[in-house]
C-alpha positions in Angstrom: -116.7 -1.9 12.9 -120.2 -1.7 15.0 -120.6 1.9 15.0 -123.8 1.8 16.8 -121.7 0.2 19.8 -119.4 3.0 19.7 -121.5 5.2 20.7 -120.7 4.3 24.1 -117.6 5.8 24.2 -119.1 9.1 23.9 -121.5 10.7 26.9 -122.5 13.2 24.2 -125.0 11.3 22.6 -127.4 10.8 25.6 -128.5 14.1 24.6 -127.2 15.8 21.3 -126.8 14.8 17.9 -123.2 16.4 18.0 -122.0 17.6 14.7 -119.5 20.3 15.4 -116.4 18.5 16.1 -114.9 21.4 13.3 -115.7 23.5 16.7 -114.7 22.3 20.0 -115.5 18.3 20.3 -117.1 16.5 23.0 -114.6 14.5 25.1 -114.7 10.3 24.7 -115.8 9.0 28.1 -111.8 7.4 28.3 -110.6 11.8 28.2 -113.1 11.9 31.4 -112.1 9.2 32.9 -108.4 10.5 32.4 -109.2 13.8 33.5 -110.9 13.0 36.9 -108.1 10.3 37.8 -105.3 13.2 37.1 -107.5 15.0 39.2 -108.0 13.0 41.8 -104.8 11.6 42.0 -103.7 15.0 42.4 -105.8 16.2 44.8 -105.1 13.2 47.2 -101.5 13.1 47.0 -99.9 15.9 45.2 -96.8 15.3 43.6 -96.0 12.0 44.9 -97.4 10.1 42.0 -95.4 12.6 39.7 -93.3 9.8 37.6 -96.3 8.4 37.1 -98.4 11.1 34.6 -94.4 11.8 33.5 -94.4 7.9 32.0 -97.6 8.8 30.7 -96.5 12.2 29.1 -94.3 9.9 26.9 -96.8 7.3 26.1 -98.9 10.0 24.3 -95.9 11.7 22.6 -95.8 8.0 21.1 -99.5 7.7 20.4 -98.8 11.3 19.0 -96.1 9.9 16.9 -98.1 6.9 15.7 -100.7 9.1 14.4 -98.7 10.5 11.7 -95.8 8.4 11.7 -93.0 10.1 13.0 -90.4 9.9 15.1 -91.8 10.5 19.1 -88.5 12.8 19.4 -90.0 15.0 16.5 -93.4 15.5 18.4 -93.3 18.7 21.1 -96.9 19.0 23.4 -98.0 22.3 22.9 -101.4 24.5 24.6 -102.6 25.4 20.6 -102.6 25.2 17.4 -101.4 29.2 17.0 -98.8 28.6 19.7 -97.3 25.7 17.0 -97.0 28.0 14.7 -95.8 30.8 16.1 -92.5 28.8 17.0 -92.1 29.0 13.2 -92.8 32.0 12.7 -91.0 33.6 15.7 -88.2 31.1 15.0 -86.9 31.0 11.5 -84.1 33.2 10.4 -86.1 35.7 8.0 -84.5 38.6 5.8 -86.0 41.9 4.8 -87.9 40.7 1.4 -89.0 37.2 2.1 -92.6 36.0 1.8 -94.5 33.7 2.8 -97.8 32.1 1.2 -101.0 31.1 2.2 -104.6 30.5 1.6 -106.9 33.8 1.6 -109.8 31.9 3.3 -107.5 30.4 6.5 -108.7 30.7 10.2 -107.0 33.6 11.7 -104.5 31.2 13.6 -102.9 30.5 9.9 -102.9 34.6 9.4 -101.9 36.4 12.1 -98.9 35.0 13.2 -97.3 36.1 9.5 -98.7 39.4 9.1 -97.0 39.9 12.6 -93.5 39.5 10.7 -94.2 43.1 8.7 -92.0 44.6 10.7 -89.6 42.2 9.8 -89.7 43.0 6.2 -92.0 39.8 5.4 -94.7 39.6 3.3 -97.7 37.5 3.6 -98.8 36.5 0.8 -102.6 35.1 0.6 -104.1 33.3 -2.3 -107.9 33.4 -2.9 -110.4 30.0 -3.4 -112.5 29.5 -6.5 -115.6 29.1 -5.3 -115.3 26.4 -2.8 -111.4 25.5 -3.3 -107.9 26.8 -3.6 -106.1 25.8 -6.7 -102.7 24.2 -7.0 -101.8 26.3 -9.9 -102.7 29.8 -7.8 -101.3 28.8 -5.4 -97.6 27.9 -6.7 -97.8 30.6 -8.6 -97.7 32.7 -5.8 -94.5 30.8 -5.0 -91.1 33.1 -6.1 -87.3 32.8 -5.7 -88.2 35.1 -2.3 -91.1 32.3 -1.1 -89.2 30.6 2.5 -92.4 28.9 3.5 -95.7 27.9 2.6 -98.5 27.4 5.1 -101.7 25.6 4.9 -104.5 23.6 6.4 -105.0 20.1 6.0 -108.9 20.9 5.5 -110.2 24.8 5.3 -112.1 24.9 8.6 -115.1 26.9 6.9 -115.5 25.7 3.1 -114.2 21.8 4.3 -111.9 21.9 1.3 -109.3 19.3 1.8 -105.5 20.7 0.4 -103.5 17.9 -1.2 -100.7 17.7 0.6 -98.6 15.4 -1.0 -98.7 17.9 -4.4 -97.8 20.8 -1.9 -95.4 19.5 -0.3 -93.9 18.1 -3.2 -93.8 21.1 -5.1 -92.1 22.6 -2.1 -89.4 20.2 -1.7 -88.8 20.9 -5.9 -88.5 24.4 -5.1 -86.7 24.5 -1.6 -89.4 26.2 0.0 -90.6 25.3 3.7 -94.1 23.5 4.2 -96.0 24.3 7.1 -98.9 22.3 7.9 -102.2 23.4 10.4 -103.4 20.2 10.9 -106.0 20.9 13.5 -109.1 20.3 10.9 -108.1 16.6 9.6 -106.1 14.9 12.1 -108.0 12.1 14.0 -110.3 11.8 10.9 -108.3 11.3 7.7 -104.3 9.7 7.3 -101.4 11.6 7.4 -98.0 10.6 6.8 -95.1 12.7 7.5 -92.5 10.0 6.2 -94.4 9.9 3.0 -95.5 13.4 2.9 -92.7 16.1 2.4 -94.3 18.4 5.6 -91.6 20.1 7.6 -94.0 21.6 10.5 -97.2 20.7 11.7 -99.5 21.6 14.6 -102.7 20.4 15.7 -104.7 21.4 18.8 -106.1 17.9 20.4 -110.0 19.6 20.7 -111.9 18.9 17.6 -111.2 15.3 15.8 -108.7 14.3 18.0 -111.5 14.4 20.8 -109.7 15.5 23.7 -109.9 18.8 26.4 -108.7 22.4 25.1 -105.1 23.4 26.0 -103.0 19.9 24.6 -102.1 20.0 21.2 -99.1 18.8 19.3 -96.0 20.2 17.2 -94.6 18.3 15.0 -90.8 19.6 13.3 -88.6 17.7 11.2 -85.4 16.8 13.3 -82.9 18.7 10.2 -84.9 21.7 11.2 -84.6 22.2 14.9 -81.0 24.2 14.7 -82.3 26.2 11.9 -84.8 27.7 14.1 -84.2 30.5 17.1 -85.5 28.9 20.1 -87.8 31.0 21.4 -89.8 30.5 24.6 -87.0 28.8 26.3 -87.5 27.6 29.8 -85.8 25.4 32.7 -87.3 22.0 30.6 -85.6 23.0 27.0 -82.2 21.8 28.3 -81.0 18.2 28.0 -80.3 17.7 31.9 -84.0 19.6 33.1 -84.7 17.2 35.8 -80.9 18.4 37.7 -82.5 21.8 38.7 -79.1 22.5 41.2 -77.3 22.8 37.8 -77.2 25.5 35.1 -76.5 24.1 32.1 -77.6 25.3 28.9 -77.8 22.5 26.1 -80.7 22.8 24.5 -82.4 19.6 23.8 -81.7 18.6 20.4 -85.0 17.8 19.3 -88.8 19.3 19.7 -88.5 18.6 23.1 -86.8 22.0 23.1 -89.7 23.8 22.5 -91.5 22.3 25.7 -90.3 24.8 28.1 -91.5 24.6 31.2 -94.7 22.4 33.1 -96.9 20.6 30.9 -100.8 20.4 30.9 -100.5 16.5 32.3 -104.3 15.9 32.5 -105.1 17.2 29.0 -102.7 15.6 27.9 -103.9 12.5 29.6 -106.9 13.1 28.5 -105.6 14.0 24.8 -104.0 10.3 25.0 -106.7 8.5 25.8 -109.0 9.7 22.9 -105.7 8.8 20.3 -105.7 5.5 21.9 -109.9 4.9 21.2 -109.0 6.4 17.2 -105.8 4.6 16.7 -107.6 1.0 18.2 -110.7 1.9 15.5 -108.1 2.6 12.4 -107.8 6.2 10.8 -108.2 4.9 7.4 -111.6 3.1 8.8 -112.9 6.7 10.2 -112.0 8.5 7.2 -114.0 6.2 5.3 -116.7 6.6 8.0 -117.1 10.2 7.9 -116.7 10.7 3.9 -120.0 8.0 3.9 -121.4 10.4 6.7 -120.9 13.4 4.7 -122.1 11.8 1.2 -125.4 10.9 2.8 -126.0 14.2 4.1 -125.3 16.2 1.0 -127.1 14.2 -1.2 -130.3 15.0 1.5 -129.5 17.9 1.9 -129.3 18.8 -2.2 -132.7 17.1 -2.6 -134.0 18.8 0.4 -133.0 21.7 -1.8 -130.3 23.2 0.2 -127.4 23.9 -1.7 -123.6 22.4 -1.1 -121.2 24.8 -1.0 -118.2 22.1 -0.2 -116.2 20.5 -2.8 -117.2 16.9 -3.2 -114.7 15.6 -5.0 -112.6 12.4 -4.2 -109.4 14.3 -3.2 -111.1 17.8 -1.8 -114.2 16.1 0.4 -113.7 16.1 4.2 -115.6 15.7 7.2 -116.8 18.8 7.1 -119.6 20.3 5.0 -120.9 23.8 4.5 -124.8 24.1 3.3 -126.0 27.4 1.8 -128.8 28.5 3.7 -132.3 28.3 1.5 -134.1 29.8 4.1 -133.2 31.7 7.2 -130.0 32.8 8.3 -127.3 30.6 9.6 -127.1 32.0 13.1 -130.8 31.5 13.4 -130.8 28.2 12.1 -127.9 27.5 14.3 -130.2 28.4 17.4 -133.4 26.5 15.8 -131.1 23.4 15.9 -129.7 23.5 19.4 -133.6 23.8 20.7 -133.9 20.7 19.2 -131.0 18.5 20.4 -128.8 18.9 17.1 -125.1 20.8 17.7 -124.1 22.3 14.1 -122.4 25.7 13.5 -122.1 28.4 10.8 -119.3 30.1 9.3 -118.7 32.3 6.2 -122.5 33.3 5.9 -123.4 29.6 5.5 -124.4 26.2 8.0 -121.3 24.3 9.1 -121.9 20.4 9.3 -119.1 18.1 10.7 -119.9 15.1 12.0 -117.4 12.2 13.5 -117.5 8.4 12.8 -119.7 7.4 15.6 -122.4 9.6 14.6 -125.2 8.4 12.3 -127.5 8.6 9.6 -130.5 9.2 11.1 -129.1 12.0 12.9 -128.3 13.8 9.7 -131.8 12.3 8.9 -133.0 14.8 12.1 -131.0 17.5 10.7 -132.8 17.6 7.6 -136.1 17.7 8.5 -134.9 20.5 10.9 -134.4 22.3 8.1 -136.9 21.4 6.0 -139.2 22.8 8.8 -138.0 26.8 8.3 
């Protein structure tokens, strides 16, 4: 793969040396391009082009399907991440007792929606790191005969641990226990499998490593599933016959098509489509060994640079993200001090958040170093 040539494909790097895709990623210049000709077409001609973006709608729920290798029928377009999950957790039949489990250090998105079943008679129940990662053996043992899900991210969006799926979900199916997957932080950059990994639910929002727009974002359930769950958020496109508006007839959709209730967001989604298509022609596996290159590089500079790596940096926990330990200065400052000079990183959890893609490049790490070297 020419990386350098790549580069191309992203507008981004006229200006910035852009390492913050674990925030809200620059679009590929294909999601523009999408973007303005939804636009456009729209603004010229309404409606009349409508069958059209709907073809296209479907050729991303197949890209979307391709990505983690499922069935396009098992893959619902949703605004977020949270709004994923919250299908799950609005939508499962829980009892006065149950629990479910999760990491301690999960973004909010991963939290909320469970604490919100107290009233229910749910517990959430959260599992602390050590140090920089959360161990199998804490975490099943959190698991109980009352356990009816577990809940985790593909890769902890502050620390960049990277959670083992395939034990997890193992270790769920063994125990009959639920496995809910927040994808957002590792898909577009590292291979997933739902055929060969036990996950029941996933959701990822489309705006960090998948490279697209805000507001598109996919659901993934496993087809087994869909009657267990209580529809909610139904609306006139959950039934089977949605396009016959004269007629009231409510079969819901037997798949996660369900769950897509009303209008869609067609030019994100475009958008969201065109950046899978740029990932999927480049390989997963080839960007996942990309960015763990990347992200070796820059933490060996950055430990003999003398700032500490708080990320794990093992084979099976490393990601594409990395979290430094500030030597000097504080990490909102030092995230200031690198935007003035052209570099886009982030902090979280008290320390400097790293995460760069496959078309950036060593010497922009190179930059980021001597940025910091310079406090």
């Amino acid at each position: 793969m020419d990386w350098q040539a790549l580069r191309s494909e992203f507008p981004v790097t006229r200006r910035w040396a852009f390492m913050d895709h674990a925030a809200v990623a620059p679009l590929t210049a294909r999601a523009q391009q999408a973007l303005a000709e939804y636009a456009a077409d729209l603004a010229e001609n309404g409606d009349v082009n409508e069958p059209r973006w709907v073809n296209r709608i479907e050729e991303v729920r197949g890209l979307s399907a391709r990505l983690i290798n499922a069935d396009p029928l098992d893959i619902a377009f949703v605004k977020n991440t949270s709004e994923g999950i919250g299908i799950v957790a609005e939508g499962l039949p829980w009892e006065p007792g149950d629990n479910v489990v999760t990491a301690r250090e999960e973004y909010p998105a991963n939290i909320y929606p469970w604490m919100n079943l107290a009233g229910r008679g749910v517990e959430l129940r959260t599992v602390a790191s050590r140090h920089n990662r959360l161990e199998l053996d804490d975490l099943f043992a959190a698991i109980d005969s009352r356990t009816r899900l577990v809940s985790v991210s593909f890769i902890e969006f502050a620390s960049g641990f990277r959670n083992d799926l395939d034990a997890i979900g193992a270790e769920c199916r063994r125990r009959g226990v639920l496995f809910f997957v927040d994808a957002i932080q590792g898909l577009g950059v590292f291979p997933l499998d739902v055929r060969q990994t036990p996950i029941d639910f996933l959701a990822a929002d489309g705006h960090k490593w998948l490279l697209g727009p805000e507001g598109a974002g996919i659901f993934f359930i496993r087809r087994e599933l869909v009657e267990r769950l209580r529809p909610v958020g139904i609306g006139w496109n959950s039934v089977v016959n949605s396009r016959d508006f004269s007629r009231i007839d409510f079969v819901l959709k037997p798949h996660a098509g369900r769950w897509e209730n009303g209008s869609l967001n067609v030019g994100g989604i475009a958008a969201l489509g065109a950046s899978m298509e740029l990932l999927l022609e480049i390989g997963i596996p080839a960007i996942a060994d990309r960015v763990v290159n990347l992200t070796d590089y820059l933490c060996e500079r950055a430990a003999r640079a003398g700032w500490p790596v708080f990320s794990s940096r093992s084979d099976t926990d490393r990601s594409s993200i990395v979290s430094l330990v500030p030597a000097r200065g504080d990490p909102q400052s030092l995230k200031r001090l690198c935007r003035q000079r052209g570099i886009a990183v982030n902090q979280r959890a008290g320390r400097l958040r790293i995460s760069p893609h496959c078309y950036n490049t060593c010497e922009e790490l190179d930059r980021l170093i001597e940025t910091l070297e310079s406090v």
